[in-house]
C-alpha positions as YAML, in Angstrom:
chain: A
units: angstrom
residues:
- id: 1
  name: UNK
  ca: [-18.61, -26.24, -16.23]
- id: 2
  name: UNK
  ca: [-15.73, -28.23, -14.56]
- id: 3
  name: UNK
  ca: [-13.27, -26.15, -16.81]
- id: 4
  name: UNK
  ca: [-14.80, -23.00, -15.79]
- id: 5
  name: UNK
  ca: [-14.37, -23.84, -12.55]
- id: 6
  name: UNK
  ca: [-10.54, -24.53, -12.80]
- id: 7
  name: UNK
  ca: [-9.85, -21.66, -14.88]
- id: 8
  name: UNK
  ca: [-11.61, -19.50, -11.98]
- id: 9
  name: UNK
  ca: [-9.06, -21.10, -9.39]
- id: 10
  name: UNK
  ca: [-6.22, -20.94, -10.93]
- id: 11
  name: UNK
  ca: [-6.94, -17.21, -11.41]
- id: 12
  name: UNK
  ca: [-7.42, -16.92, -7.13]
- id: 13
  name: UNK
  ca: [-4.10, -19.10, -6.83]
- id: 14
  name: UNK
  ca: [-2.27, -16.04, -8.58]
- id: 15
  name: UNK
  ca: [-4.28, -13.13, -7.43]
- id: 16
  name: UNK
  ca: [-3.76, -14.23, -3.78]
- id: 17
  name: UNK
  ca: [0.03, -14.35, -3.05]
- id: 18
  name: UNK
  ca: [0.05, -10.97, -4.94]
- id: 19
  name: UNK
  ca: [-1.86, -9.62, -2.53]
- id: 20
  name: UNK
  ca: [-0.13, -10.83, 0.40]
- id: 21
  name: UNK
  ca: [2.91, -9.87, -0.92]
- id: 22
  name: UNK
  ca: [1.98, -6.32, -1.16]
- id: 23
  name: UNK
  ca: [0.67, -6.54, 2.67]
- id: 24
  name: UNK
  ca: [3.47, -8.27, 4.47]
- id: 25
  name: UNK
  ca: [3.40, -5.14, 6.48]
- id: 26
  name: UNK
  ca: [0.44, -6.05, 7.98]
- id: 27
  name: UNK
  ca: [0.09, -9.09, 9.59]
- id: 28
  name: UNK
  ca: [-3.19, -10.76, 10.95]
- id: 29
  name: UNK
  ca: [-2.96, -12.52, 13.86]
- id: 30
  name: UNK
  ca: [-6.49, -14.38, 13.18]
- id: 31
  name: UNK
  ca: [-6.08, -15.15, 9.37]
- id: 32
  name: UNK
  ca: [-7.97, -18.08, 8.50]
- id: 33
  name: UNK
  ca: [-7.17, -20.87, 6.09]
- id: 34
  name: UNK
  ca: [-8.43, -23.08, 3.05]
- id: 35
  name: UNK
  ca: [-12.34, -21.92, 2.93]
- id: 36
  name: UNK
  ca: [-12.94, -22.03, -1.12]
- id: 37
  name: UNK
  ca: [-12.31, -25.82, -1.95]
- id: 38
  name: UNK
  ca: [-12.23, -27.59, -5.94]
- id: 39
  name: UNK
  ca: [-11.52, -31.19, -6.50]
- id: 40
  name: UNK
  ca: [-11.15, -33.24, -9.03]
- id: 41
  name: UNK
  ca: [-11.29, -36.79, -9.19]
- id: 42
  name: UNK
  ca: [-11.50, -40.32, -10.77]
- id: 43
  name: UNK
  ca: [-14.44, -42.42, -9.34]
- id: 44
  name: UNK
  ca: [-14.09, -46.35, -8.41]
- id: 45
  name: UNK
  ca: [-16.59, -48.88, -8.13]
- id: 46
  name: UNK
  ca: [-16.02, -50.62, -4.90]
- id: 47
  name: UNK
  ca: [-17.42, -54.06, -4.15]
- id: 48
  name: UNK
  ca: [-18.26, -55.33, -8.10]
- id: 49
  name: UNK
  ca: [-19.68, -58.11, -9.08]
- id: 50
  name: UNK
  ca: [-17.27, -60.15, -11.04]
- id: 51
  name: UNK
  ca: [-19.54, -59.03, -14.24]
- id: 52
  name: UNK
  ca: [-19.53, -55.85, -13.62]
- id: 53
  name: UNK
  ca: [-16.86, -53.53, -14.99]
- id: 54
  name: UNK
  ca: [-15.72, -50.06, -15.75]
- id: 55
  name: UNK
  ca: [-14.95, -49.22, -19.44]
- id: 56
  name: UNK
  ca: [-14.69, -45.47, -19.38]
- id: 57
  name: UNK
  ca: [-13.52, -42.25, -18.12]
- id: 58
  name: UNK
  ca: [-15.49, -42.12, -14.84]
- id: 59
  name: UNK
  ca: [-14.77, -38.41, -13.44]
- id: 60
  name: UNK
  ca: [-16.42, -36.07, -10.93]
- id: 61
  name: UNK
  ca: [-15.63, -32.79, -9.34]
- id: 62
  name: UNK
  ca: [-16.97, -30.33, -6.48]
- id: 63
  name: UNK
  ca: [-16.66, -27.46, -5.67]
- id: 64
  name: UNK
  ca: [-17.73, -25.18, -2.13]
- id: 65
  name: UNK
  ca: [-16.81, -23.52, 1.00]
- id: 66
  name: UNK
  ca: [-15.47, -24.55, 4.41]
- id: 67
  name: UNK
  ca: [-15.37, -22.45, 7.59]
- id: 68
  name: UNK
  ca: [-12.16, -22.76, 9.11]
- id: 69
  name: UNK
  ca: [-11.88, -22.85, 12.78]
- id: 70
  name: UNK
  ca: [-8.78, -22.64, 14.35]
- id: 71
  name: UNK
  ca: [-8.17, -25.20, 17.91]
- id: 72
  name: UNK
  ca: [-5.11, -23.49, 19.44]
- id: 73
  name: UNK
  ca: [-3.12, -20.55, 19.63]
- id: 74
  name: UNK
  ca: [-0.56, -20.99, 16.73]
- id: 75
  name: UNK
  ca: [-3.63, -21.76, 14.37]
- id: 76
  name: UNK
  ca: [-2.17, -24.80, 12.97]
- id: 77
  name: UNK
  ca: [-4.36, -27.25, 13.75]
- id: 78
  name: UNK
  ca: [-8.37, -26.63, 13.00]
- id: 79
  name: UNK
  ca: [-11.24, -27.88, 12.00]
- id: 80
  name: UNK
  ca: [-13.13, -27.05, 8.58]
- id: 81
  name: UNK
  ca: [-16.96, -27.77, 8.28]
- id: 82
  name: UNK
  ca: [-18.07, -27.08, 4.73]
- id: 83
  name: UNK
  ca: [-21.02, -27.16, 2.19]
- id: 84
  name: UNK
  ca: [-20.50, -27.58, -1.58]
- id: 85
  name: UNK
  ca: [-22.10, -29.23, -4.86]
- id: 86
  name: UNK
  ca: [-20.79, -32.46, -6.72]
- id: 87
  name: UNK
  ca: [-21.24, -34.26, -9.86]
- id: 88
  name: UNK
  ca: [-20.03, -37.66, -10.93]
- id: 89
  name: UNK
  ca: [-20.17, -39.82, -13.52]
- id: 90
  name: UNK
  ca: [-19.95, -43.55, -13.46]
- id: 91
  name: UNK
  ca: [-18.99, -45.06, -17.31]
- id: 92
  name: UNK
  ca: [-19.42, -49.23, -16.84]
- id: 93
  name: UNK
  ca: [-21.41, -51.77, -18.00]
- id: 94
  name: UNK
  ca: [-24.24, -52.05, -15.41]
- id: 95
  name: UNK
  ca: [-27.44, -51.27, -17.35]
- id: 96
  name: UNK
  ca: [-29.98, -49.75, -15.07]
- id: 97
  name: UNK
  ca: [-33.64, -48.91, -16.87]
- id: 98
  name: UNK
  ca: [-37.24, -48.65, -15.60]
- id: 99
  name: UNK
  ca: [-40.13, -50.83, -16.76]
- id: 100
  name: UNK
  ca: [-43.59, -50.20, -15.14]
- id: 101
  name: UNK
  ca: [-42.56, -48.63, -12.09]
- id: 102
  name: UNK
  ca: [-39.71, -51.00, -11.32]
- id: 103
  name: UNK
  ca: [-35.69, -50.71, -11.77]
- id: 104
  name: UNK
  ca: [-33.85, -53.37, -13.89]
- id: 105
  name: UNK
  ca: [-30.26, -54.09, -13.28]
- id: 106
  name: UNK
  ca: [-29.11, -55.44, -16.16]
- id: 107
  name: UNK
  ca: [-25.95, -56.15, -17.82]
- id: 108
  name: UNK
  ca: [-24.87, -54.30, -20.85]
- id: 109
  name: UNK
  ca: [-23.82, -55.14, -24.17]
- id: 110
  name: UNK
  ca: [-23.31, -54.20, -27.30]
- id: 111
  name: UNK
  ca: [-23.59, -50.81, -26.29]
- id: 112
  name: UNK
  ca: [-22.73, -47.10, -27.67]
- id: 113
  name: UNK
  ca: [-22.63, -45.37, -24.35]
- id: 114
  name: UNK
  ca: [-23.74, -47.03, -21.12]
- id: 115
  name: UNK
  ca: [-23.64, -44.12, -18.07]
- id: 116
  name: UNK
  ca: [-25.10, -42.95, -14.70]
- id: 117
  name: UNK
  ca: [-24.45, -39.38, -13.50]
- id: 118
  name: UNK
  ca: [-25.58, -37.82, -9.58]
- id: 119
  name: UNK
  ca: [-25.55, -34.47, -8.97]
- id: 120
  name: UNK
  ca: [-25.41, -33.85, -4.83]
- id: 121
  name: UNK
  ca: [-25.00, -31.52, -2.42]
- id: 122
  name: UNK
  ca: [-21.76, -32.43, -0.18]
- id: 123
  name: UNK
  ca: [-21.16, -31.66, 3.61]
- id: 124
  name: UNK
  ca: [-17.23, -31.75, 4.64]
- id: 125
  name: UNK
  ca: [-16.12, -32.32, 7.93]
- id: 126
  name: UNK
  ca: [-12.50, -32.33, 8.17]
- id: 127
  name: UNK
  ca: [-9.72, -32.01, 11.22]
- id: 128
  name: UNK
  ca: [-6.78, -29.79, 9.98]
- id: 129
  name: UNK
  ca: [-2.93, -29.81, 10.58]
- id: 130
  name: UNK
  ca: [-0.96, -27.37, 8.19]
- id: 131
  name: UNK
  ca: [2.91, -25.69, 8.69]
- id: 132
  name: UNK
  ca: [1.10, -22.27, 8.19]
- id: 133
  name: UNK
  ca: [2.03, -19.00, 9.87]
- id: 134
  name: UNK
  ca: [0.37, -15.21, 9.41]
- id: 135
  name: UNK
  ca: [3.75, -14.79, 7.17]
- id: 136
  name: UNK
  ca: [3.96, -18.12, 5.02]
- id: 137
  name: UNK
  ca: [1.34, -18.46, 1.97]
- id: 138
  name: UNK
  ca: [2.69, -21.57, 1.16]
- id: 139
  name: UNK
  ca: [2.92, -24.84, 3.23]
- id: 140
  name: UNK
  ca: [2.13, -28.39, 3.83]
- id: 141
  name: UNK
  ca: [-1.35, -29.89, 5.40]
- id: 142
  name: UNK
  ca: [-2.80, -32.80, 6.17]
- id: 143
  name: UNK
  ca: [-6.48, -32.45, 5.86]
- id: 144
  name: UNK
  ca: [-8.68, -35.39, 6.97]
- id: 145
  name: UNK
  ca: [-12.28, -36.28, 8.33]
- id: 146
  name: UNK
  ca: [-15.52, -37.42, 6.96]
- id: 147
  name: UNK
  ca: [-17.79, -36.69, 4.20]
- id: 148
  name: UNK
  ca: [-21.53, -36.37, 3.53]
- id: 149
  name: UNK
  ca: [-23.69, -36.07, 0.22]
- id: 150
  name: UNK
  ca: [-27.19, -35.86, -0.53]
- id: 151
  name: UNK
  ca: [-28.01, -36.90, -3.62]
- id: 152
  name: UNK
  ca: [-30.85, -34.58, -5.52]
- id: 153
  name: UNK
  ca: [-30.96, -36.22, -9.12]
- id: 154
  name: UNK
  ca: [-29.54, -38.88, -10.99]
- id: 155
  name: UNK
  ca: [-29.70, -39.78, -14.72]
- id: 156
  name: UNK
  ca: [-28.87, -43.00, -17.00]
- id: 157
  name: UNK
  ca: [-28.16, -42.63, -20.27]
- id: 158
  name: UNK
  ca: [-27.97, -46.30, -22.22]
- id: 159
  name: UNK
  ca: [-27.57, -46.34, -26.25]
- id: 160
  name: UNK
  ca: [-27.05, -49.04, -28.63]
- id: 161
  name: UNK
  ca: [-27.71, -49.47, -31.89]
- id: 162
  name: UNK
  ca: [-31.11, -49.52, -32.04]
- id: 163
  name: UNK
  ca: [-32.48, -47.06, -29.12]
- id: 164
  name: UNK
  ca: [-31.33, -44.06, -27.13]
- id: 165
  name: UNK
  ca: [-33.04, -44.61, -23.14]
- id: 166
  name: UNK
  ca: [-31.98, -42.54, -20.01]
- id: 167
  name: UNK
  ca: [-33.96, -42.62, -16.72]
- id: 168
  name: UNK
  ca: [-33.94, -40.06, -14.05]
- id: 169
  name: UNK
  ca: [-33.91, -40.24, -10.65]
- id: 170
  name: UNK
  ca: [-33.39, -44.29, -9.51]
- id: 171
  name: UNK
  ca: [-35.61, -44.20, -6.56]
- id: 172
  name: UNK
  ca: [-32.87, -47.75, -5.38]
- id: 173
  name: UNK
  ca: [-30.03, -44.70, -4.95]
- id: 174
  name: UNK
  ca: [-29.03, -43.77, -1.51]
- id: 175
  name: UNK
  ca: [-29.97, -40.72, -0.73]
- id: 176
  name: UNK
  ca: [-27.76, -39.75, 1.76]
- id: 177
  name: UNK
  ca: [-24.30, -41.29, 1.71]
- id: 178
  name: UNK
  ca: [-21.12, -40.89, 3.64]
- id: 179
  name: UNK
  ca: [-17.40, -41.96, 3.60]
- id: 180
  name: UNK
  ca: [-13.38, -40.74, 5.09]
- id: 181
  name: UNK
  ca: [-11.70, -38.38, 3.11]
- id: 182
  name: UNK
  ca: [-7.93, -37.43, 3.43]
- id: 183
  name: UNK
  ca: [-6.19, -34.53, 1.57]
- id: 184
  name: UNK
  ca: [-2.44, -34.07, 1.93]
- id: 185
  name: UNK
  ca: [-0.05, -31.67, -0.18]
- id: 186
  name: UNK
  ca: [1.85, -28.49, -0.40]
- id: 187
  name: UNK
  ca: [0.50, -25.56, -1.52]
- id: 188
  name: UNK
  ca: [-2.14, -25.09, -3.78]
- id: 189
  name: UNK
  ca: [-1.61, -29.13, -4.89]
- id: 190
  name: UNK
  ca: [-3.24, -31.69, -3.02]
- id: 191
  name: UNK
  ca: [-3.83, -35.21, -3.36]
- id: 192
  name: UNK
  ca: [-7.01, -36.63, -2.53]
- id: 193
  name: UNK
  ca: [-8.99, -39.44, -1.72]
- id: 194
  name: UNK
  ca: [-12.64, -40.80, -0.25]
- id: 195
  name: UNK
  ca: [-13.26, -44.03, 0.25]
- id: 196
  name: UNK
  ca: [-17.28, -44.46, 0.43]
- id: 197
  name: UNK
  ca: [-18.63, -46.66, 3.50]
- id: 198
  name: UNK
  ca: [-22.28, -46.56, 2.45]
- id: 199
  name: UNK
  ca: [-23.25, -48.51, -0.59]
- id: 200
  name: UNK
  ca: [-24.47, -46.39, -3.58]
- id: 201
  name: UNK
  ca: [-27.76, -48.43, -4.06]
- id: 202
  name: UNK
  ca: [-30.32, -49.74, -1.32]
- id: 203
  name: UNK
  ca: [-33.36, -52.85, -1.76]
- id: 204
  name: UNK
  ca: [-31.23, -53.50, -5.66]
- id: 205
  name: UNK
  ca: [-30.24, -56.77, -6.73]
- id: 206
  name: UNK
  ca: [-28.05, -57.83, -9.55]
- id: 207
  name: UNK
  ca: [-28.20, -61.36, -10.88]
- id: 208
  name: UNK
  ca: [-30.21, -62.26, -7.88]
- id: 209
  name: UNK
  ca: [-28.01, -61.44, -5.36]
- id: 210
  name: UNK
  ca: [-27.66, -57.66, -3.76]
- id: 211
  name: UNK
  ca: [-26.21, -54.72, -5.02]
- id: 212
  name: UNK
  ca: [-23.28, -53.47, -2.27]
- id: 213
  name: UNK
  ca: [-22.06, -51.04, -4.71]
- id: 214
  name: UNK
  ca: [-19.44, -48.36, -3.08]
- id: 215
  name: UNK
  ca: [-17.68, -45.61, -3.97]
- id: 216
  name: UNK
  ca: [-13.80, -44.41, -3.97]
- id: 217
  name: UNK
  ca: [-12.88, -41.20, -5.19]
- id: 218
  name: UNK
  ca: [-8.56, -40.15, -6.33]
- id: 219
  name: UNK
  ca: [-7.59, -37.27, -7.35]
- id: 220
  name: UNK
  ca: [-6.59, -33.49, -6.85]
- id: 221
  name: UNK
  ca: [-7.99, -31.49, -4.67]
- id: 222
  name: UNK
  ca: [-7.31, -26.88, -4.87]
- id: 223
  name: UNK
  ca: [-7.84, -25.11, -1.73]
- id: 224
  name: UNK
  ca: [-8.22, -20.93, -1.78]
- id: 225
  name: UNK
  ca: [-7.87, -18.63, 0.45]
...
């Protein structure tokens, strides 16, 4: 799905200035910036235990829209609230299982594949400065703010030699989680980043002491239109 997606926005990136060329006749005074959004990103465990370590690939992306509301008269400056969906995948060597109704934290070994993946529904709030104009398609920005997700399903996937186990939906996740996000770049290119402040786990304890797992996201992040 993830290379759908970038297929589909690459496609806007060229259809767009197209069309603007062919209307520089016409210029709107009330254009409005950036409202289709797709990131891409590598995903961090914050706060490890010493144990505790990433071994793979750990990716995400989202994807959504963002109203953008301009805050003065030249339309540089604005502020985007948005609504989107998310995946992420966490590749490491934290073994989490159920066993009667209760999670195990564990630590992995001797493992195939050893994975967690949440899917959630994101809410982007971010304060915009860009060198736009009614008659410039391309410019720089500085996008930055604060970012909340609801998480709506989870899944572990654990193999070894010997079994094949995933569990669904780790009641210990955080529901609702938050964190600062900054996106700066020219043009279509963007670099991005969110740093989680809430921890990805609640009442979960590791070795016997608690589980202050965060998250920090780095990657690329398209806007569109």
């Amino acid at each position: 799905m993830c290379k759908y997606c970038l297929i589909i926005f690459f496609l806007l990136c060229f259809v767009k200035p197209q069309a603007q060329v062919n209307n520089d006749s016409i210029i709107d005074l009330k254009y409005l910036e950036d409202q289709l959004y797709l990131s891409l990103t590598y995903s961090i465990l914050n706060n490890k235990p010493a144990a505790i370590s990433q071994n793979g690939f750990s990716g995400g992306y989202s994807i959504g829209f963002i109203k953008d509301i301009p805050l003065n008269e030249r339309r540089n400056v604005g502020l985007g609230i948005g609504a989107g969906y998310a995946y992420k995948v966490y590749v490491q060597n934290l073994k989490i299982s159920r066993d009667n109704q209760t999670t195990i934290f564990d630590l992995a070994e001797d493992y195939k594949t050893n994975r967690l993946g949440i899917n959630a529904i994101e809410m982007p709030i971010e304060l915009r400065w860009r060198t736009s104009t009614p008659q410039k398609y391309s410019f720089w920005r500085v996008y930055g703010g604060v970012k909340f997700s609801y998480l709506v399903a989870s899944k572990t996937k654990f193999e070894d030699a010997d079994v094949l186990r995933t569990t669904r939906n780790i009641p210990e996740l955080n529901r609702i989680q938050y964190g600062v996000i900054l996106a700066v770049g020219y043009s279509t290119w963007n670099i991005y980043c969110y740093y989680g402040l809430s921890p990805l786990f609640k009442n979960a304890t590791f070795e016997e002491k608690n589980l202050d797992l965060k998250d920090i996201n780095i990657g690329l992040k398209f806007y569109i239109m």
